[in-house]
C-alpha positions as CSV (number, residue, x, y, z in Angstrom):
1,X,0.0,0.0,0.0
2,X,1.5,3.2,-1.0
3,X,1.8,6.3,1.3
4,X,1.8,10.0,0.5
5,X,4.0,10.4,3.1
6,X,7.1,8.4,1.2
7,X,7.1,11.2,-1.3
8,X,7.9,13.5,1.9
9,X,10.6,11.3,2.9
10,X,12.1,11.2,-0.1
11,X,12.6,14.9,-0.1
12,X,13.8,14.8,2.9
13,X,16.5,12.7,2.2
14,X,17.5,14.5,-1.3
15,X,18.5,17.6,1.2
16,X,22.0,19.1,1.1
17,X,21.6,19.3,4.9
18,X,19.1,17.8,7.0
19,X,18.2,17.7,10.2
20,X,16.5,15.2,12.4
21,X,13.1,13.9,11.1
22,X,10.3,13.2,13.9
23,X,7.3,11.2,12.4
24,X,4.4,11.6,14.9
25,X,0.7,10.3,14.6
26,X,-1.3,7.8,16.5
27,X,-0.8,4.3,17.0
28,X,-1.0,1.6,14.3
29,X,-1.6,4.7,11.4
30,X,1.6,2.9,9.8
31,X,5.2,4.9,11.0
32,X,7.2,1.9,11.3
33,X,6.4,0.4,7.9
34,X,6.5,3.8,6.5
35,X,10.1,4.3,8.0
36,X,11.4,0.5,7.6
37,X,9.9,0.4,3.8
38,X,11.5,4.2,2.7
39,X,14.8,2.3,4.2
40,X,14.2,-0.7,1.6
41,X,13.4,1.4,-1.2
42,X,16.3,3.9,-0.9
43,X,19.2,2.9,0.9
44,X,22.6,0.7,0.8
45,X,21.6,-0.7,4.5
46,X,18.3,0.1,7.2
47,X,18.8,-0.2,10.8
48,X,16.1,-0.2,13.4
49,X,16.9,0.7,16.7
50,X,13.8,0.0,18.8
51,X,14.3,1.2,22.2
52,X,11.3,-0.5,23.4
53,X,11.8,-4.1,22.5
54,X,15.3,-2.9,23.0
55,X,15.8,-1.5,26.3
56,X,19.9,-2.4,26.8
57,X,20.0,0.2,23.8
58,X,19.4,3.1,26.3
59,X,22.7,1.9,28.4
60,X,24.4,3.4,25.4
61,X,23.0,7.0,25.6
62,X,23.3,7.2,29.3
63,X,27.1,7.2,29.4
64,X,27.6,11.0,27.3
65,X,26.0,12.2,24.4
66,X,28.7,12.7,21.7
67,X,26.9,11.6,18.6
68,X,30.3,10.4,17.7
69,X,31.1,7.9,20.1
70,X,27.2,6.7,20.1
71,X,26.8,6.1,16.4
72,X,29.9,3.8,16.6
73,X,28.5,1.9,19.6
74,X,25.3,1.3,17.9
75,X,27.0,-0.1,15.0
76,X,29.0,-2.5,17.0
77,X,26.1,-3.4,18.6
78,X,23.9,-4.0,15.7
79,X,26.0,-4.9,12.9
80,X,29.5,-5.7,14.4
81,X,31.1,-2.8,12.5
82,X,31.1,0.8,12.5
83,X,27.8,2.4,10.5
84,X,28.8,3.7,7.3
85,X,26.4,7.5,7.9
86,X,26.5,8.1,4.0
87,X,24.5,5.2,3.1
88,X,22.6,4.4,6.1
89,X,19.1,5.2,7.4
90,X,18.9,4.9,11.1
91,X,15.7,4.7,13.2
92,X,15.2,5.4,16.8
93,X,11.6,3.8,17.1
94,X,9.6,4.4,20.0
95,X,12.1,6.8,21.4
96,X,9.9,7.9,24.2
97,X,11.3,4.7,26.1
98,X,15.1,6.6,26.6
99,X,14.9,10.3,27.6
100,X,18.7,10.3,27.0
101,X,18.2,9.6,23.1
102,X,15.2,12.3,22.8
103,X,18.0,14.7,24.4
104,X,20.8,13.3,22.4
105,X,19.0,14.5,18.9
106,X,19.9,18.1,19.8
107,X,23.8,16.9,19.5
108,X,23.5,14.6,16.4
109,X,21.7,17.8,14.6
110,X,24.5,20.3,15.5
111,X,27.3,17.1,14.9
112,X,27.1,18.1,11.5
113,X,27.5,14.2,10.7
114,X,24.2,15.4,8.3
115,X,22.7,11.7,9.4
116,X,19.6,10.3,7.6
117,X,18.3,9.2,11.0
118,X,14.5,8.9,11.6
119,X,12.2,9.1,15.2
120,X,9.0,7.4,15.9
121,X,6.9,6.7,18.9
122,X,3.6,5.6,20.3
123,X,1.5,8.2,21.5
124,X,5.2,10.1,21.6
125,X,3.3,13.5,22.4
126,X,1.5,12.1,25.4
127,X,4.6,10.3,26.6
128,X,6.8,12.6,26.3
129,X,4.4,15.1,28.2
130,X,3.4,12.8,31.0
131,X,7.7,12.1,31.3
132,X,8.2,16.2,31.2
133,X,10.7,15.6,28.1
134,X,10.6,17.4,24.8
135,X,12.4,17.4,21.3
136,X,14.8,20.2,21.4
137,X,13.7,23.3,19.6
138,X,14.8,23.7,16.4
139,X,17.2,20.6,16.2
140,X,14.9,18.6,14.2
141,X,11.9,18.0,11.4
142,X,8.3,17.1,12.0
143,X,6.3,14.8,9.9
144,X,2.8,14.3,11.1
145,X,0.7,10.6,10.2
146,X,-2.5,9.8,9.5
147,X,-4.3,6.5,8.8
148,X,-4.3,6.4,5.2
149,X,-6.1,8.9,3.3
150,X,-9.4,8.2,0.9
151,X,-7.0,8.5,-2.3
152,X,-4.6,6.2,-0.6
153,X,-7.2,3.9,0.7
154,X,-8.6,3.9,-3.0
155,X,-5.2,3.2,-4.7
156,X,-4.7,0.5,-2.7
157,X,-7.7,-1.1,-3.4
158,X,-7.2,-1.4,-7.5
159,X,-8.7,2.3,-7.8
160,X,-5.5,4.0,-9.3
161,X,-7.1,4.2,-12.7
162,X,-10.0,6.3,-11.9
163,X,-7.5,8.5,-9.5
164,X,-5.4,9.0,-12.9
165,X,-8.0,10.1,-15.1
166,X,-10.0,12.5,-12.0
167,X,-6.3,14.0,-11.9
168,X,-5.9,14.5,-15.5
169,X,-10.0,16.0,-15.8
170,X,-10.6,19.5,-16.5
171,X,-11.3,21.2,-13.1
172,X,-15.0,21.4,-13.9
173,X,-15.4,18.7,-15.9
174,X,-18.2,16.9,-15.3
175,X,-17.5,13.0,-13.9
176,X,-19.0,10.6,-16.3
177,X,-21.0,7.8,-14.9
178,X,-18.6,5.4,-15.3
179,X,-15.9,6.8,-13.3
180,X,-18.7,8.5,-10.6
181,X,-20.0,5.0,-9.7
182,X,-17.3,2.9,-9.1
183,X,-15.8,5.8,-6.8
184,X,-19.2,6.4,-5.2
185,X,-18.9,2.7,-4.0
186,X,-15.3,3.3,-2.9
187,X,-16.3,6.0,-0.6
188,X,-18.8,3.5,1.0
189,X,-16.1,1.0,1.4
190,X,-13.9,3.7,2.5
191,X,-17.0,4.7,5.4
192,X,-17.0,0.7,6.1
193,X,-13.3,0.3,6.8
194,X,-11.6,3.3,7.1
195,X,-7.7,4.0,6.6
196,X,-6.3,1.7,9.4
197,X,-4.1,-0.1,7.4
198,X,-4.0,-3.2,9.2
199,X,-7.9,-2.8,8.6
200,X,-7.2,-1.8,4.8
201,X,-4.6,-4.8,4.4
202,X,-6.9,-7.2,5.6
203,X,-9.9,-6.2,3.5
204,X,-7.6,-6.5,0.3
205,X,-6.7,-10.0,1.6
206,X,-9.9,-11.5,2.6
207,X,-12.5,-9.2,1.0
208,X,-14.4,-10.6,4.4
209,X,-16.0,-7.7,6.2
210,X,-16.3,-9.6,9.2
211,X,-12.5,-10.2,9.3
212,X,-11.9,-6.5,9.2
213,X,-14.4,-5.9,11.8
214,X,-12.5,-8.0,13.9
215,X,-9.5,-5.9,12.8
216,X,-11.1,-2.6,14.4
217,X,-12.2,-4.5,17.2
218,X,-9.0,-5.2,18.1
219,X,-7.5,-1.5,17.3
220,X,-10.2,0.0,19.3
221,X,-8.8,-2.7,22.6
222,X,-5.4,-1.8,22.2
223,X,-6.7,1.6,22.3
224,X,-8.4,1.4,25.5
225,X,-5.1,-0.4,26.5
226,X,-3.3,2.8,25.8
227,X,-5.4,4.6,28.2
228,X,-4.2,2.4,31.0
229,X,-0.6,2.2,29.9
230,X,0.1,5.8,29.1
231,X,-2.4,7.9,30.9
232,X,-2.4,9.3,34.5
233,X,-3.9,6.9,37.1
234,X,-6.8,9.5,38.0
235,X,-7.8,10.4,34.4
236,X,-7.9,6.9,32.7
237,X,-11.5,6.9,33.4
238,X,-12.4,9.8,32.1
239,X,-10.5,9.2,28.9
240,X,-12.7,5.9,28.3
241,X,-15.8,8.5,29.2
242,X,-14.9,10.8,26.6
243,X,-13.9,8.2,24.2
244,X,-17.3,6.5,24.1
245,X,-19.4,10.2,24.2
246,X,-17.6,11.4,21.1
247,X,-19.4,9.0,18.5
248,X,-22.9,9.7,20.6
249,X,-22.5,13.7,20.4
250,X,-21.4,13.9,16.6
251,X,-24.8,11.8,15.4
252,X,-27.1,14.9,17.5
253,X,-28.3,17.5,15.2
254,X,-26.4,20.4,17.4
255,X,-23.0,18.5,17.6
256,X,-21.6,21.1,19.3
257,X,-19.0,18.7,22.1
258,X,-21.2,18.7,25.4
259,X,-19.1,18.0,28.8
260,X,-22.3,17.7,31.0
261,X,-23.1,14.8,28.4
262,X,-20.5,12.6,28.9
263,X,-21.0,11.7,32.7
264,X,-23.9,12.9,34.7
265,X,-22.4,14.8,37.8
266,X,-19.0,15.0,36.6
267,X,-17.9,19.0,36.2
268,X,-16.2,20.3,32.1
269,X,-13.0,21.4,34.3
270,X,-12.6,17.8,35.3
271,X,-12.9,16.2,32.1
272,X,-10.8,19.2,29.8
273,X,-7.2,16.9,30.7
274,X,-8.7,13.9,30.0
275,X,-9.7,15.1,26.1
276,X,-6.9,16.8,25.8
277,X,-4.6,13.5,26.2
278,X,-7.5,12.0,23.5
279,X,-6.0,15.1,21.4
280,X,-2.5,14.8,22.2
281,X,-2.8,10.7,20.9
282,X,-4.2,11.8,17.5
283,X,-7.5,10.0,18.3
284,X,-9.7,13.0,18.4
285,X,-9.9,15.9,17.0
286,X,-10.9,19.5,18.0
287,X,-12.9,21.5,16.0
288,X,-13.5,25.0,17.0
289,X,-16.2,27.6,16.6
290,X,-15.4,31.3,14.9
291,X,-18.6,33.6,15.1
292,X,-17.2,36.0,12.8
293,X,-14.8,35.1,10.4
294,X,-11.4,37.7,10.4
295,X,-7.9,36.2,9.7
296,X,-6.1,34.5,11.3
297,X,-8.9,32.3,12.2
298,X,-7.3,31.2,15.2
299,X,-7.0,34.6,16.4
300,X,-11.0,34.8,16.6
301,X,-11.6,31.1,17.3
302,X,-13.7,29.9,20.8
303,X,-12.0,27.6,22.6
304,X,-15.2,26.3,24.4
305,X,-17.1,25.8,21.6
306,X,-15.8,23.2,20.0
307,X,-17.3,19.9,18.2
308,X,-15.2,16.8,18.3
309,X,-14.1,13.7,15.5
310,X,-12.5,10.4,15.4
311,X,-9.2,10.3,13.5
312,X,-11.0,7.5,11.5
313,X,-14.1,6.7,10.3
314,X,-13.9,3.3,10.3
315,X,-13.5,3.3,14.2
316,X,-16.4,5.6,14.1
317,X,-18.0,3.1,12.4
318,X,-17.2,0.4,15.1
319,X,-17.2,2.5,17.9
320,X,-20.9,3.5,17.6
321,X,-22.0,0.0,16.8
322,X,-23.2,0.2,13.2
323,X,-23.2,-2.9,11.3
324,X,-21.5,-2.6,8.0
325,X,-24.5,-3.6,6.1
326,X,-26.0,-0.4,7.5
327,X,-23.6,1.5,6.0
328,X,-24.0,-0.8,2.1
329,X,-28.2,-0.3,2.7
330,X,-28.9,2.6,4.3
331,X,-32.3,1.5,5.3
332,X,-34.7,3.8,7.4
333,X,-33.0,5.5,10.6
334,X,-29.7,5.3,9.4
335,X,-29.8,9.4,7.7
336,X,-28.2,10.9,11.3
337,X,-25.4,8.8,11.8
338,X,-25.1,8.7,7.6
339,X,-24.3,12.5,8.4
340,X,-22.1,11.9,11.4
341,X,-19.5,9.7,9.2
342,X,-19.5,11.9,6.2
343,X,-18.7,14.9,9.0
344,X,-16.2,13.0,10.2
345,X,-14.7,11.8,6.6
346,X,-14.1,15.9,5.4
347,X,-12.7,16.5,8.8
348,X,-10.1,13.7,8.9
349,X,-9.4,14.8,5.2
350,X,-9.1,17.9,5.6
351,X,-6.8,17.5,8.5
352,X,-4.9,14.9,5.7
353,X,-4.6,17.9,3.4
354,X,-3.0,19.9,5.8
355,X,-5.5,22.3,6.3
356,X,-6.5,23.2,9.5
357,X,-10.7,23.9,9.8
358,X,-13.1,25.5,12.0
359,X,-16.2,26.1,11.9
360,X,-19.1,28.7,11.4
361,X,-21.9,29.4,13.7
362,X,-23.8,32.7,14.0
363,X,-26.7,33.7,17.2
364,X,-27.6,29.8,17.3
365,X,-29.5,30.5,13.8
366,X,-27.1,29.4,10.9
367,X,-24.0,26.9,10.7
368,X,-21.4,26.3,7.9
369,X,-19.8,22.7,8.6
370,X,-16.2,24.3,8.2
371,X,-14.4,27.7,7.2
372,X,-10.5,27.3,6.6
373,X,-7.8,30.2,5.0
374,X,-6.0,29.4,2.2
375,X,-2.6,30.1,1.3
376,X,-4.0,33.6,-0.3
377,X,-5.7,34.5,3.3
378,X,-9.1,34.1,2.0
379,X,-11.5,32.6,4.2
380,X,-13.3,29.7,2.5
381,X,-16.3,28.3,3.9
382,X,-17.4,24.8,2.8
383,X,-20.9,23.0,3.1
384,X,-21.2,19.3,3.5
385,X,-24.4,17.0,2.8
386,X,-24.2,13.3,2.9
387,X,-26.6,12.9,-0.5
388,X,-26.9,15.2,-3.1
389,X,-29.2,17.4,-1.8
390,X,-27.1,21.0,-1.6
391,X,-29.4,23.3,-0.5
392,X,-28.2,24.9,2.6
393,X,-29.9,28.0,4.2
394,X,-27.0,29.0,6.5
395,X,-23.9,28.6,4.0
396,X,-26.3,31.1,2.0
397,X,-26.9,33.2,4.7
398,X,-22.5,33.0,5.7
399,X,-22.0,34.0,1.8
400,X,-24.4,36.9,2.2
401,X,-23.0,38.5,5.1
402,X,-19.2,37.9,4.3
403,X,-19.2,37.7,0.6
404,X,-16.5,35.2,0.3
405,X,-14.8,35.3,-3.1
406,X,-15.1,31.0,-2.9
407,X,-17.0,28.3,-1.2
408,X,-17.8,25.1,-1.6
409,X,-20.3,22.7,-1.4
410,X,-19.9,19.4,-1.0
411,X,-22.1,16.3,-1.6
412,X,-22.8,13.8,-3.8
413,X,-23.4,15.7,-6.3
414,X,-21.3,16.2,-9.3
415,X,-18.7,18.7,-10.0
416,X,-20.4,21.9,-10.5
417,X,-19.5,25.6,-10.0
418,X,-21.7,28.8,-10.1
419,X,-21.3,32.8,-8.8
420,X,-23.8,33.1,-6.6
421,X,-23.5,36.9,-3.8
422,X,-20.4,37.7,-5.4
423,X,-19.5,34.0,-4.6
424,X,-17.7,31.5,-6.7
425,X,-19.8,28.0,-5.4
426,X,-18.1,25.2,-5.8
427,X,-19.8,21.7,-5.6
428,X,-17.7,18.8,-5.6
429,X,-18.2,15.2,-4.5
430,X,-17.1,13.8,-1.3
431,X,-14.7,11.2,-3.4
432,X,-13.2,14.2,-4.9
433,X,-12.5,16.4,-1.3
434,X,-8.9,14.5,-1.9
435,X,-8.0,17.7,-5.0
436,X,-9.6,20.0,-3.1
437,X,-6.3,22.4,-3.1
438,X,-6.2,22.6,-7.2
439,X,-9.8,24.4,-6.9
440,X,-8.4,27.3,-3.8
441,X,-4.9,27.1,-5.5
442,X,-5.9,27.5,-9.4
């Protein structure tokens, strides 16, 4: 299964000078293979230092940290000879485990040894937090995972051919039937199994939904492992609380993140740590409310105001019980939840894309699903419906009152585009939120 993220790597390593590169994201989105596969594909010799399954590697950090003496102890350890550093990728996987090697980046950055070493972790933010450590300032690269993407999720499912030819379409081209279709039933898929890619691997394998329900089932335990393992005693609890309430308060019409509703009796200020370490583990996101629109967004955002997301719909999926069938039949009752996961979807794209969203709400009257700046500072709101109706009284009534040079509207629908209030409308359909940038960009 290919990974967006390899082109980043790859650029990272064509770099006169590099620094450190720090791949965060939460557990089982794929950094190891990522890491372990670039290190096949592109270099002489791979080694994986993991400092978990490892822990005598940490009694070579704790003696100094000169980035010369350690990279010819890890060598001997490993490979009974000194690493050659020109041809070489080096990973320090789960690093959390040795606070002495999270410190001893700093030195191998200013060394000016111009390493191709790589970092990884599980839930790296929250351990490092909880263990009062940090990466120094400066001294390395971020690279920030998700579970794999609708695009990648599609190309890895024999989809690429479709991808090619939506790439190589006009911009408002309408999608022909027999592309819209077959990508249509993708997304469904996509809603069924989402972009864990143990989840992904095994669907390609067995084409047994119940297998990969199983899968999730299993991802969601280890999960609510994590909480025990890597979470302070007194908020584990409250984690689990939090994590069950999220899929409940998405599928109500006002979605708006409620702490009274996740544990009768229990006060917000108790509960704020406990989603913030949901947060911190890339298993929820934040999405926060702007009541009127300047830039930078974040400047006018509400902090307490905030609706909240899975980082995958598939686990949204599992989480909140729904049978996969529900998802292939959408039979009578299912339209709430139907709007919940297609919420969800655009949010953990557009987090994918790099963009980061909020959203619109005005007097408790009208509501635009999301509003983001693009790399222009214009502030784009965007509209989503799970079918292909795209009326929408409040993105309307946002266009009026701003007069936003762009918006879109996604649905269902096909590609379609209008000026509408001095606004260039946009409809696209959900399969195709993946090129949203060439529409803002062009």
């Amino acid at each position: 299964m290919e990974r967006a993220a390899m082109k980043a790597l790859v650029r990272w390593k064509e770099k006169p000078k590099r620094k450190p590169l720090l791949i965060t994201g939460c557990r089982q989105c794929g950094k190891t293979w990522l890491m372990t596969e670039f290190g096949r594909r592109y270099f002489d010799q791979c080694l994986m230092f993991n400092f978990e399954k490892e822990p005598a590697l940490a009694g070579i950090f704790k003696y100094d940290l000169d980035p010369v003496r350690i990279l010819h102890e890890l060598g001997m350890y490993r490979e009974g000879r000194p690493i050659d550093p020109e041809n070489t990728l080096i990973i320090f996987d789960e690093i959390q485990q040795c606070p002495e090697a999270v410190t001893a980046i700093k030195y191998f950055e200013e060394s000016g040894l111009n390493l191709y070493l790589l970092c990884a972790g599980s839930l790296l933010g929250v351990e490092l937090k909880r263990k009062n450590m940090s990466f120094p300032v400066g001294k390395d690269e971020r690279l920030n995972l998700h579970p794999m993407s609708f695009y990648e999720f599609t190309e890895a499912l024999g989809g690429g051919k479709y991808l090619q030819m939506l790439q190589e379409f006009d911009l408002y081209r309408e999608i022909p039937e027999y592309i819209a279709e077959p990508m249509l039933q993708y997304l469904k898929l996509y809603y069924m199994i989402g972009g864990m890619p143990a989840a992904v691997q095994t669907y390609i394998d067995t084409k047994d939904m119940a297998e990969v329900d199983n899968v999730l089932d299993q991802i969601i335990q280890d999960v609510r492992s994590d909480f025990a393992h890597h979470a302070e005693a007194k908020d584990i609890l409250k984690i689990s609380w939090i994590w069950d309430s999220v899929p409940k308060q998405l599928a109500r019409d006002n979605n708006k993140f409620v702490f009274s509703h996740v544990k009768a009796g229990v006060r917000a200020r108790d509960l704020e740590d406990a989603l913030q370490w949901l947060v911190d583990a890339g298993l929820v996101y934040r999405l926060e409310k702007v009541s009127a629109p300047q830039i930078p967004l974040s400047a006018c955002a509400d902090a307490t105001f905030f609706k909240t997301y899975l980082h995958d719909v598939g686990i949204l999926r599992r989480s909140a019980g729904v049978a996969y069938r529900t998802v292939l039949t959408e039979p009578d009752g299912y339209a709430a939840f139907k709007g919940a996961l297609t919420e969800n979807f655009c949010m953990t794209e557009l987090i994918t894309l790099g963009i980061r969203p909020y959203y619109w709400r005005s007097d408790n009257t009208a509501e635009v699903d999301f509003v983001f700046e693009d790399d222009a500072n214009r502030i784009i709101p965007m509209e989503v419906k799970s079918a292909d109706n795209t009326r929408a009284k409040s993105f309307a009534t946002y266009c009026k009152q701003y007069r936003p040079a762009l918006g879109f509207r996604i649905s269902a629908k096909n590609v379609g585009d209008n000026q509408k209030d001095c606004t260039h409308e946009i409809s696209l359909p959900l399969y195709l939120l993946w090129k949203l940038p060439a529409y803002y960009q062009c």
